[in-house]
Phi, psi and omega in degrees: 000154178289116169238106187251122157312104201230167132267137212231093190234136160266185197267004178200025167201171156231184175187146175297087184230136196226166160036045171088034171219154193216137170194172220273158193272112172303193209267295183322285181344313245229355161271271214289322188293112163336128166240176181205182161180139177263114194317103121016106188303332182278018094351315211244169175248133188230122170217136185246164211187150170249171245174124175276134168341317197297346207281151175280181206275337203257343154254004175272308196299319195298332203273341185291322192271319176283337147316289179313292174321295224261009186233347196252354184071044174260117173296123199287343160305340203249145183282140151257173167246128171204122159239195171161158183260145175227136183292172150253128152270137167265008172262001200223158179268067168214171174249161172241124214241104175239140207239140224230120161233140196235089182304138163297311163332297172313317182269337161285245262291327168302303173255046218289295184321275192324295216302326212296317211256326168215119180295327183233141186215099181320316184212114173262159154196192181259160206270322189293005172275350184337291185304354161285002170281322189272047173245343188272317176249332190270155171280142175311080159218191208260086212268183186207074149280148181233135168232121171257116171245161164297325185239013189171116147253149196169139173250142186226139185236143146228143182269109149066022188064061174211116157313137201238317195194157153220191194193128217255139190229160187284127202294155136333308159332284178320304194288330178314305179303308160331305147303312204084050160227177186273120171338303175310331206244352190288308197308313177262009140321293182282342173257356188283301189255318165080218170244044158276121166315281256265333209253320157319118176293122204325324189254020164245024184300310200292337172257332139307340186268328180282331162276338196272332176268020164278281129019277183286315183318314165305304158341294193313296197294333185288289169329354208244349166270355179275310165283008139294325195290319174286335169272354167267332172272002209055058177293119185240004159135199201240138162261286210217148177240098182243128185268115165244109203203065166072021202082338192282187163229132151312044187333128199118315180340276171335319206271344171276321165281343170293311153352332200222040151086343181268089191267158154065025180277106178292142191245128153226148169316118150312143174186157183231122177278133148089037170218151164278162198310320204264057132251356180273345174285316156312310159312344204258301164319310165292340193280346184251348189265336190261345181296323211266352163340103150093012192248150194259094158206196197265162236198086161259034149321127196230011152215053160309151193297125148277142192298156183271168229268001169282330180280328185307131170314322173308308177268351172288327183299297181289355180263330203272328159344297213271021166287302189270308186301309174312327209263293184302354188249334183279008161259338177289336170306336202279297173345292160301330180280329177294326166257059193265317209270353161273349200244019166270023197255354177255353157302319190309312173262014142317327233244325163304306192294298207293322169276017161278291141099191158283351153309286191278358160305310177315297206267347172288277199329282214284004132307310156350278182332303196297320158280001187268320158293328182263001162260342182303305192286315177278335148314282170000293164329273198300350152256010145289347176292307205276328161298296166335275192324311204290349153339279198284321173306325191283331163285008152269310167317293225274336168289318191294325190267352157275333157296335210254286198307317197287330176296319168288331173263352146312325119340297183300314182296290182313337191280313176316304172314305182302311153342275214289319192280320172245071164041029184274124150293145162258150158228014162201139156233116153222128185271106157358028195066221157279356195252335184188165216203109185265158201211115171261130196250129147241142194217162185282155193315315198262020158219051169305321173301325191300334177283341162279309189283355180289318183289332176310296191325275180341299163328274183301359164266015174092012196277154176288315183225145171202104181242165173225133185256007176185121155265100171263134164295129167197124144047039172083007176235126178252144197245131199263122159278120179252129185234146193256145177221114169298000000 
């Protein structure tokens, strides 16, 4: 691999990185070096749209950017940056066009800090392009990467060592609140027991079924962009699954994509030797943003290095202007000079006005200054104001959905407890939000009573309704539909 000195900015730091490494960025760093950084999908408007082969690159652009607007959910007050990857379909005269905008409004508040520290930022992108790097030791083939982060999870399929699709996955943050368990304990929740039932301690079994419908739920939505996938690229399936999670793995896993259908996928960990785990995904990022120097690739940044102002259409414009202002001014110069010795009583007061003036120039700036501050200071204002609310919204969200989950798993624990005390099998439960729970209950023939003591048990733990729509017979066994109502 290529290793280029690069900066390297997060959204509330930069740091320096060379040769598989990071350090703090000097005052030189921080002028001269390509910089990069990677965007948040949830940051972005994302649409995808076709385009006929015939069109040229400079009508693909246009036809693309007008698309967007009026198919993307764009606000037409606010400026974007929009780029986007293009497909080849081989079955089809069309390009497949998935196409990216990134509000400048969005992206200085993202990148408020960092800006603070570097003015420029050369190459923005989405995190799933990363992986095109490690196309360099790995063989080209029809990979399934996944990264699970705390704040952006997502998954990227390449064909053949090419990016084809991604898919936006549920954060760590999300499945913690989900489960109940603390954001510090999910990393090694997943990777020590993962979805072995077995490796779970008797009083967290309740919490397996919630990762485990956590999981699949994830699992579902990838697949199910993986057979979007096959009839336009001709996608024939997965060779390999590499997890970037820390070095870890998901015991288990596998046995969640053979369900949908991926039998026999091998899964392994991204890991970097002699680095710690929550460093490999950065390095991994930086190691592909110092690759893109000088390469044509996709570019949302709304605060690119400007060209120096002789090369700018602008300075070519001020130069031959202060040429022609120049050219014009030496015959009234000539002039003055042939009749200066009549005129020195109007230089003299020439020589007044102006330092008058530069006088009332002096007190217009620092007024300038002064109102340039004081809106400085009431925007300030007005976005700790904004913060605040979005604070207190989010602690409220966030109490209501932890009130909602403990009620839904206490609904699991009692109906499971009531199961278990007279020995009744399931073959489906699903559950209703926090108010109900449909339950197909089977039992041996001769403990048909046992499915009336299951709903009384229920009944007496305070639930409002419990009915059964059919008690059926089949082959000594009866299979009872029960639906529970808090």
């Amino acid at each position: 691999m290529a290793h280029n000195k690069i900066l390297y900015l997060e959204y509330d730091h930069t740091l320096t990185y060379s040769n598989g490494s990071f350090s703090q960025s000097s005052t030189h760093d921080l002028k001269e070096l390509f910089s990069g950084a990677i965007i948040p999908l949830s940051l972005l408007n994302i649409h995808t749209l076709k385009l006929p082969n015939h069109l040229s690159d400079e009508d693909q652009i246009i036809q693309v950017e007008i698309r967007m607007f009026e198919e993307g959910n764009l606000n037409s007050d606010e400026e974007y940056t929009i780029d986007f990857i293009r497909h080849d379909l081989p079955a089809e005269e069309n390009f497949l066009f998935e196409v990216f905008a990134l509000s400048h409004t969005k992206a200085a508040d993202y990148f408020c800090t960092a800006l603070t520290h570097s003015r420029v930022i050369d190459l923005i992108t989405p995190g799933f392009m990363v992986y095109e790097s490690l196309y360099d030791i790995l063989p080209k083939q029809n990979d399934l990467f996944i990264y699970f982060g705390e704040d952006e999870s997502f998954a990227s399929i390449y064909q053949n060592g090419s990016y084809i699709a991604h898919r936006s996955l549920e954060t760590l943050t999300s499945i913690a609140v989900e489960t109940g368990f603390e954001l510090a304990r999910i990393t090694s929740i997943l990777s020590e027991w993962g979805l072995l039932e077995d490796r779970y301690p008797a009083e967290e079994s309740g919490k397996f079924v919630l990762i485990q419908n956590c999981l699949t739920r994830n699992v579902e939505r990838l697949v199910h962009t993986i057979n979007q996938k096959r009839g336009l690229f001709g996608f024939t399936g997965i060779d390999h699954l590499y997890l970037d999670f820390q070095g870890n793995i998901i015991p288990g896993l596998e046995s969640v994509f053979d369900a949908f259908g991926i039998h026999d996928v091998q899964i392994s960990p991204l890991t970097r030797p002699n680095h710690k785990p929550q460093e490999w995904h950065p390095l991994l990022c930086a190691e592909y943003l110092s690759q893109r120097i000088g390469e044509k690739s996709m570019n949302l940044s709304p605060f690119k290095r400007k060209a120096p102002w002789y090369s700018r259409e602008s300075g070519r414009f001020l130069a031959i202007a202060g040429m022609a202002l120049f050219i014009a001014l030496s015959i009234p110069l000539s002039l003055m000079w042939m009749i200066s010795n009549e005129e020195d009583h109007k230089e003299q007061l020439q020589y007044t006005l102006e330092q008058q003036k530069q006088q009332t120039s002096q007190f217009s700036s620092i007024l300038e200054n002064k109102s340039k501050l004081l809106a400085q200071h009431e925007n300030e204002i007005a976005k700790i104001k904004e913060e605040i609310v979005l604070i207190q919204g989010a602690q409220e969200t966030a109490d209501l959905i932890s009130q909602m989950h403990l009620k839904r798993q206490q609904f699991l624990i009692d109906t499971t407890s009531e199961l278990g005390r007279y020995h009744l099998g399931t073959l489906i439960m699903e559950q209703n939000g926090s108010k109900e729970m449909q339950l197909h209950v089977i039992a041996d023939y001769r403990k048909r009573d046992d499915i009336a003591k299951l709903m009384s048990g229920l009944y007496t733990r305070g639930y409002q309704n419990v009915e059964t729509h059919e008690i059926a017979l089949d082959n000594k066994m009866y299979n009872a539909r029960v639906k529970v109502t808090r």
